[in-house]
DOLOLUM-312010 format. One line per 8 residues: their letters; for each residue x, y, z of N, C-alpha, C, O. Coordinates in nm, 3 decimals. Layout:
// DOLOLUM-312010
A = X,Y,Z,X,Y,Z,X,Y,Z,X,Y,Z; ...
This chain:
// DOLOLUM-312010
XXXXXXXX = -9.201,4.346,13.871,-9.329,4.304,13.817,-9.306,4.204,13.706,-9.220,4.227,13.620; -9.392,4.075,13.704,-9.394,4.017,13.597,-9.428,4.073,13.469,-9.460,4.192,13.457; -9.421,3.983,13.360,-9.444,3.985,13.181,-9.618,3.968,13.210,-9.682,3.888,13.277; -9.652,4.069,13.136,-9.815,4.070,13.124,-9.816,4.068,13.009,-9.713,4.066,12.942; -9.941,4.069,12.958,-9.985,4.058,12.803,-10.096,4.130,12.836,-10.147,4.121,12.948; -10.161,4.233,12.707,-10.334,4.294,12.716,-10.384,4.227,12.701,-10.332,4.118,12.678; -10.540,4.243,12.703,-10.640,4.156,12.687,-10.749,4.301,12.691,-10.758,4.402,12.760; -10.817,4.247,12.582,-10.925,4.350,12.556,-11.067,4.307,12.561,-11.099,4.190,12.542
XXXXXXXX = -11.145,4.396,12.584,-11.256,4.374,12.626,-11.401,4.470,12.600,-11.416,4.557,12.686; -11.497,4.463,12.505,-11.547,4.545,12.459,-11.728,4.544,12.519,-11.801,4.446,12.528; -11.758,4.674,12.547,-11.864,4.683,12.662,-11.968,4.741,12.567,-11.928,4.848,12.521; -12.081,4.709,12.525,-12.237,4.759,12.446,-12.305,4.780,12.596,-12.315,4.713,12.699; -12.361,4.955,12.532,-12.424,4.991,12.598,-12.591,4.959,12.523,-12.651,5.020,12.434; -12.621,4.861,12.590,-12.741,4.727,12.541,-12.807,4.827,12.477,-12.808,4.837,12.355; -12.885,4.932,12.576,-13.007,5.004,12.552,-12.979,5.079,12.431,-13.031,5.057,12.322; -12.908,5.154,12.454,-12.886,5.287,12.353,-12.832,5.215,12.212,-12.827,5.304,12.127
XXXXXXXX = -12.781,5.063,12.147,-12.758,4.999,12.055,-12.871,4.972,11.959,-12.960,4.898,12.000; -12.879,5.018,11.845,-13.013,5.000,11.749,-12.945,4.876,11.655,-12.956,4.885,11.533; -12.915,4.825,11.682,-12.849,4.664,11.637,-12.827,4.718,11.463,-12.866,4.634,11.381; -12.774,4.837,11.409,-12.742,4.832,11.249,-12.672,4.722,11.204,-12.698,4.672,11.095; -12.562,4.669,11.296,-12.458,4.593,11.252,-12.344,4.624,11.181,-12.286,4.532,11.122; -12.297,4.745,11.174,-12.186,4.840,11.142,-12.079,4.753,11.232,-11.972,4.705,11.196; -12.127,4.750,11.326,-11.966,4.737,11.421,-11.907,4.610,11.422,-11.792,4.585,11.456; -12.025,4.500,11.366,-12.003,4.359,11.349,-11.935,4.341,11.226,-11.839,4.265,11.214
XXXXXXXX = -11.983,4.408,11.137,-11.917,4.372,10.974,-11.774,4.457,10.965,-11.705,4.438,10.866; -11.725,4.561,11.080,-11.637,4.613,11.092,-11.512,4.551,11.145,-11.395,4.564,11.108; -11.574,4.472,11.254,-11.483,4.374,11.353,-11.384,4.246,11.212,-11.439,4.160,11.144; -11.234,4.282,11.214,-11.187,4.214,11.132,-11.170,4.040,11.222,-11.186,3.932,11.165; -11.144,4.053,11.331,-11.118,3.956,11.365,-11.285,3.825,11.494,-11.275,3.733,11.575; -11.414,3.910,11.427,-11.543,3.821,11.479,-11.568,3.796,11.614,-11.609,3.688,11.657; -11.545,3.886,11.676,-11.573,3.940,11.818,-11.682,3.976,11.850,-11.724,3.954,11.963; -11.759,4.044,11.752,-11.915,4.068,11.761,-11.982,4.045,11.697,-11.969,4.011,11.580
XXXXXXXX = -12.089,4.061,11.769,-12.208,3.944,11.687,-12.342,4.038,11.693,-12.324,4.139,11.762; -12.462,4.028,11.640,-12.580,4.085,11.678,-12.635,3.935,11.804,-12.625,3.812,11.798; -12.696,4.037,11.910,-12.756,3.915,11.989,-12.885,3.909,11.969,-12.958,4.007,11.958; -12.931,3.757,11.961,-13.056,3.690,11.966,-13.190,3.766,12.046,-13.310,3.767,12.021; -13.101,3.830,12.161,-13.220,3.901,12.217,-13.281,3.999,12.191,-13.267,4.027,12.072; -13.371,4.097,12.267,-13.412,4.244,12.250,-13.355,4.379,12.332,-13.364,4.400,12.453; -13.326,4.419,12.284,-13.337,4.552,12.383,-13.475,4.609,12.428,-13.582,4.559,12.392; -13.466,4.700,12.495,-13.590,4.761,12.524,-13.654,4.821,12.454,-13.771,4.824,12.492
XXXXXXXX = -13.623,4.908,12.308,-13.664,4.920,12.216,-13.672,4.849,12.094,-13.683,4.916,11.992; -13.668,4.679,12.080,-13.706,4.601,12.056,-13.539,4.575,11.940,-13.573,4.548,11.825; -13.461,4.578,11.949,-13.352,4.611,11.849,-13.285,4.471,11.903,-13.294,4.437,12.021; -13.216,4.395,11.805,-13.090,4.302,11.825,-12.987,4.350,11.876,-12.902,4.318,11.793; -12.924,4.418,11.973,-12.782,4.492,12.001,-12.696,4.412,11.981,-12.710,4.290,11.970; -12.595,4.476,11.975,-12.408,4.369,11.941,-12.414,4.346,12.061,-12.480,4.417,12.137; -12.354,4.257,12.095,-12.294,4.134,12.176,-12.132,4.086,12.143,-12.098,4.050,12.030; -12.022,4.093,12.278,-11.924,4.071,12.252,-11.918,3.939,12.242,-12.018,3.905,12.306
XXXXXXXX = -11.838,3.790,12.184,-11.863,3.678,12.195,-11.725,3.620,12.175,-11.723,3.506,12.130; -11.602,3.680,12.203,-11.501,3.620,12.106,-11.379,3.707,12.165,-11.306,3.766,12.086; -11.354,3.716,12.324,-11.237,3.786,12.375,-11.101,3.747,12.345,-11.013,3.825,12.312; -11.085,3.588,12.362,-10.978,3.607,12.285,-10.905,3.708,12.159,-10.798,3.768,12.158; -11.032,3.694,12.041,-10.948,3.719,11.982,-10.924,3.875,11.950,-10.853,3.930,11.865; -11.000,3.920,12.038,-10.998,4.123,12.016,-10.845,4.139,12.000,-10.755,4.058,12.022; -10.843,4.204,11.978,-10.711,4.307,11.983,-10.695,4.430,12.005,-10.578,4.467,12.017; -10.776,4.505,12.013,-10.839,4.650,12.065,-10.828,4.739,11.961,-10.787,4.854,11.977
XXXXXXXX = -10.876,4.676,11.814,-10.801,4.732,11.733,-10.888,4.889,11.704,-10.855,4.976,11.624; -11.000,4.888,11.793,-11.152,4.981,11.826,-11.227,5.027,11.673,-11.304,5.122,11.660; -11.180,4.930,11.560,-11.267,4.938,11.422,-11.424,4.994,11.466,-11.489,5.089,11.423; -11.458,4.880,11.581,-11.577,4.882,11.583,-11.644,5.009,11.641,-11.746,5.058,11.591; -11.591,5.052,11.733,-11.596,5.165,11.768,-11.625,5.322,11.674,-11.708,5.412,11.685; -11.523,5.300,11.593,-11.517,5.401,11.507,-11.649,5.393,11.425,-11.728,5.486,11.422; -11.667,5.281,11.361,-11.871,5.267,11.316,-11.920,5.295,11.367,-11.982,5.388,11.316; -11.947,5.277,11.459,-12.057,5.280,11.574,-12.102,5.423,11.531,-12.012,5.506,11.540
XXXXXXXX = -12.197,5.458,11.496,-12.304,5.592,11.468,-12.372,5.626,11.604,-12.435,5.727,11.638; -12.346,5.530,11.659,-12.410,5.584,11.851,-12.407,5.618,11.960,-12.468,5.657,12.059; -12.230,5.568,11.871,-12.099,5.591,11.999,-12.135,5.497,12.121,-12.124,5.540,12.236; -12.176,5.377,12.098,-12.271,5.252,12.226,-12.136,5.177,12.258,-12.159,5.065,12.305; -12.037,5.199,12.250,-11.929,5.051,12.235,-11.794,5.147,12.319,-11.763,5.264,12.298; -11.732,5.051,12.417,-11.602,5.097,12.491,-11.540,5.011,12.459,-11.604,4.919,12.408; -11.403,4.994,12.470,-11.275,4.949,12.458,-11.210,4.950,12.558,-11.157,5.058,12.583; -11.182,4.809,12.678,-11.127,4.880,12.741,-10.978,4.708,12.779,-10.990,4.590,12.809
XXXXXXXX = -10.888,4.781,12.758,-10.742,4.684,12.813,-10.708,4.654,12.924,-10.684,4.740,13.008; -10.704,4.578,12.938,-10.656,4.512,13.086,-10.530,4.431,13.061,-10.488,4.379,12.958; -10.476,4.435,13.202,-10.320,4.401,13.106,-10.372,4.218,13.237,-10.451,4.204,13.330; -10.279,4.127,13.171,-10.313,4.012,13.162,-10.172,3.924,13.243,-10.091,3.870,13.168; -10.153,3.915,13.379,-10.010,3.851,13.373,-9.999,3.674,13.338,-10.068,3.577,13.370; -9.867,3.694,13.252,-9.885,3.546,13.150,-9.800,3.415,13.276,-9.699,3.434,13.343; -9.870,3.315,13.272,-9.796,3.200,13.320,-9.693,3.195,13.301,-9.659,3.214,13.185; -9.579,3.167,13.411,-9.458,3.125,13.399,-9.451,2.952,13.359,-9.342,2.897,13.344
């Protein structure tokens, strides 16, 4: 098998997100954002915007008061 690298990738569960912004001001490296839109209960939810630069470091996660946010790695095989 080739040299892979992770790559992370972080999933808001839209609905159940009351957009506090805990998980955004948590994110050291600006991966999330509040989005422009609504949810169904009228809330800004986080929005991932910035895969590069995750690192899975799951800060955001750990804020999260709603438990709305997954983490999930995928491993990445790198160009020869």
């Amino acid at each position: 098998m080739g040299k892979v690298r992770p790559r992370f990738a972080v999933y808001v569960d839209v609905e159940r997100c009351k957009g506090c912004g805990l998980c955004v001001s948590a994110c050291p490296h600006g991966s999330l954002v509040l989005s422009e839109g609504y949810n169904a209960k009228g809330y800004h939810p986080a929005e991932f915007v910035n895969p590069e630069a995750c690192k899975g470091c799951a800060f955001c996660a750990y804020m999260c008061p709603d438990v709305v946010l997954t983490i999930v790695r995928e491993e990445v095989p790198l160009r020869a």
